[in-house]
Structures are given as C-alpha cells and as structure tokens.
N, C-alpha and C positions, 0 to 999 in steps of 0.2 A: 370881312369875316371869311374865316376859309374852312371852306367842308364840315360835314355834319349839321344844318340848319337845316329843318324839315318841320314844317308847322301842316295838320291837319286839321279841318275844320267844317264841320258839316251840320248845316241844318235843314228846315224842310224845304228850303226854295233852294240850296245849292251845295257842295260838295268845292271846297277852297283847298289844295295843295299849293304850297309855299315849299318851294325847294332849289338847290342850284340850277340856274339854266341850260347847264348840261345834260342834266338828269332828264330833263321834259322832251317826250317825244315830238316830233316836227306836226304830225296829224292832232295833238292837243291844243284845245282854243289856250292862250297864253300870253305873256306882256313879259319882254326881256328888259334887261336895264338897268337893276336895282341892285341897290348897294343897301348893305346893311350896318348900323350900329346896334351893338349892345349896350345897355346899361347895367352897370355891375350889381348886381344883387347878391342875396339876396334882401328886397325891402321884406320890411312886417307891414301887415296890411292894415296898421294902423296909420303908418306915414303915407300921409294925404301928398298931391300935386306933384309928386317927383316927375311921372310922365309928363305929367303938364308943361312943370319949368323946363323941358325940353323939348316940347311942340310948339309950346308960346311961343317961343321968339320966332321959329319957321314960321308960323302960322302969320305971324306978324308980318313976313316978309314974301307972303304969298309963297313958300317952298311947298309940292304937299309933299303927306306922308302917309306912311302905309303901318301902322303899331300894330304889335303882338305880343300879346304878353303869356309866358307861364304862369305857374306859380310863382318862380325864384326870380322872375327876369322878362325884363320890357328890352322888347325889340323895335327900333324903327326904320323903317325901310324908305328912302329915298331914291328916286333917278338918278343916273351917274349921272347926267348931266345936270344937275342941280349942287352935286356932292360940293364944289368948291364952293360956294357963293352958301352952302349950307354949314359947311366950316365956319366959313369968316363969322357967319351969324351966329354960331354957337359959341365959337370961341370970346366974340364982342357980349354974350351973354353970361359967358365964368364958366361955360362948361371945358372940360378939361380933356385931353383922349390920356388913356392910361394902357 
C-alpha cells in the first residue's frame, strides 16, 4: 500500500497510531516492518467471515496479523518478512490480488 494509511485508535489503556514508518518519530515506542493489504470494499455489514476467510488460512499457517477495519474496508497488516510465505497461503486459499 503506498501513502495515505493512517489508523487512530484510542481507548482507556492506550492511544494506537498506525501510520507509514516514515512518519514516526525515532523517540516513539514503535515496531517497523509491516506491510499492508487491503480488502476491497466496500462490505455490508450483513456479510459475515469475509475477514475471516482471509485470516483463516494465515492463522492456519501460524502467519500473525495485525487487522483494521473502517467502516468501508478491512485492513491486514503482516511482517514483511512473512509477506511471501503469506502470498503463497493466500493465493493456495482463492484469494486473488487485484
């Protein structure tokens, strides 16, 4: 994903910024590395397991993941260094890149 992806998130135990690793200052606690997909939306939030059928098969395969979802749009955040071996498993699952 390239630029513009900015997730804020805050509740009473903690304040979550999700943003390019460029953005983050060097004195901010942080974890560099991740790659992101998007899943095209937008879903109605009547359609069930969409995020699912595309964590299942990671999850299956011990990859983790990091999801965020809008309203319009699930996000899932991988390791780059997981990124190809999380291909393979998506792709052996039907998911498609578009």
């Amino acid at each position: 994903m390239h630029g513009g992806f900015f997730s804020v998130t805050r509740t009473s135990e903690e304040l979550s910024i999700v943003c390019p690793e460029e953005h983050v200052p060097p004195q901010v606690k942080h974890e560099r590395g991740w790659s992101c997909w998007r899943l095209e939306g937008p879903f109605a939030f009547s359609e069930t397991g969409i995020l699912a059928s595309f964590v299942q098969p990671l999850a299956e395969h011990a990859i983790p993941v990091f999801a965020i979802s809008t309203f319009n749009t699930d996000y899932v955040l991988v390791k780059r260094d997981w990124m190809e071996k999380a291909t393979q498993v998506l792709r052996a699952a039907g998911h498609e890149e578009v």
